[in-house]
N, C-alpha and C positions, 0 to 999 in steps of 0.2 A: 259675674266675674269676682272671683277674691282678690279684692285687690294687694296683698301682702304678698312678697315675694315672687315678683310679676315680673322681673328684668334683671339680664345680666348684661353690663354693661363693660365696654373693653374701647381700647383705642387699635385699630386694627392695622397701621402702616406708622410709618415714621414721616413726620410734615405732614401730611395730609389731617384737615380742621374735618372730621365725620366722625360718628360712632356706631356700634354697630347695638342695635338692641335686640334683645332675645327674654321670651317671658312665655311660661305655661300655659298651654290652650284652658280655655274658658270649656268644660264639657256639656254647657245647657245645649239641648237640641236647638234652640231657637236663631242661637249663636249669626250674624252677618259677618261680625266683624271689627275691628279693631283702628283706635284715634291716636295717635300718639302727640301729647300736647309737650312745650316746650319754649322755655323763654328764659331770659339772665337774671329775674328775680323771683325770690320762691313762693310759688304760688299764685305767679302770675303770668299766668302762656300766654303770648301774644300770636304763639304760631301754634297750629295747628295740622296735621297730614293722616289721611285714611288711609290706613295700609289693607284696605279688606281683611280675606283671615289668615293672614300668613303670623306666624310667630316669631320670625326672622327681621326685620329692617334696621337699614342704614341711613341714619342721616349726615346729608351730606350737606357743604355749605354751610362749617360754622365758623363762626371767626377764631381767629386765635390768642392766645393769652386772656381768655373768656370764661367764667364760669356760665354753669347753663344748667337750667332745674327741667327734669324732665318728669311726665307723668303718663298717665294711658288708662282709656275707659274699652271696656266692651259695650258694642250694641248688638240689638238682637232685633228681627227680620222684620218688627212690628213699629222699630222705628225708637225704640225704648235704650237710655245710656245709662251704663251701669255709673257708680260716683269714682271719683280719681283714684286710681292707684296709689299706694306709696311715694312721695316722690323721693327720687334717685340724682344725688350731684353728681357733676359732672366737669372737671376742669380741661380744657385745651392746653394744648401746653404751646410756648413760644412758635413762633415760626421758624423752621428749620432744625426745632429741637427734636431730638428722638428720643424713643422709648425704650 
């Protein structure tokens, strides 16, 4: 996986604490699938989610008025993870504030 320029990040409703992440397929044939790590200080994920291979997800359930450092490895079918992404900020905004 390259991990440079791997997610577009957006806030997709008005109130609602989720984002929606999107990043380029990985083209190794070996390709399983994909980690998206994430946590409020950078470069330190406390959370973790396998989105298998989709290039699309949402995370949901963030708090709000919260920044949040995100980052995302490929692995591939032999059990092997690629090294972190870029990582990508990310601010919540208030609750019941819109966009």
């Amino acid at each position: 996986m390259d991990p440079n320029g791997w997610m577009n990040i957006y806030f997709p409703d008005e109130g609602g604490a989720e984002v929606i992440l999107q990043w380029d397929p990985n083209i190794e044939p070996d390709l399983a699938g994909y980690k998206i790590y994430y946590g409020t200080s950078s470069g330190i994920y406390n959370k973790s989610i396998d989105v298998g291979d989709t290039t699309l997800f949402t995370v949901k359930g963030l708090e709000f008025d919260t920044t949040y450092f995100f980052s995302a490895t490929a692995y591939n079918i032999y059990g092997g993870e690629s090294n972190f992404a870029d990582e990508i900020i990310f601010f919540t905004p208030e609750e019941g504030s819109t966009i």
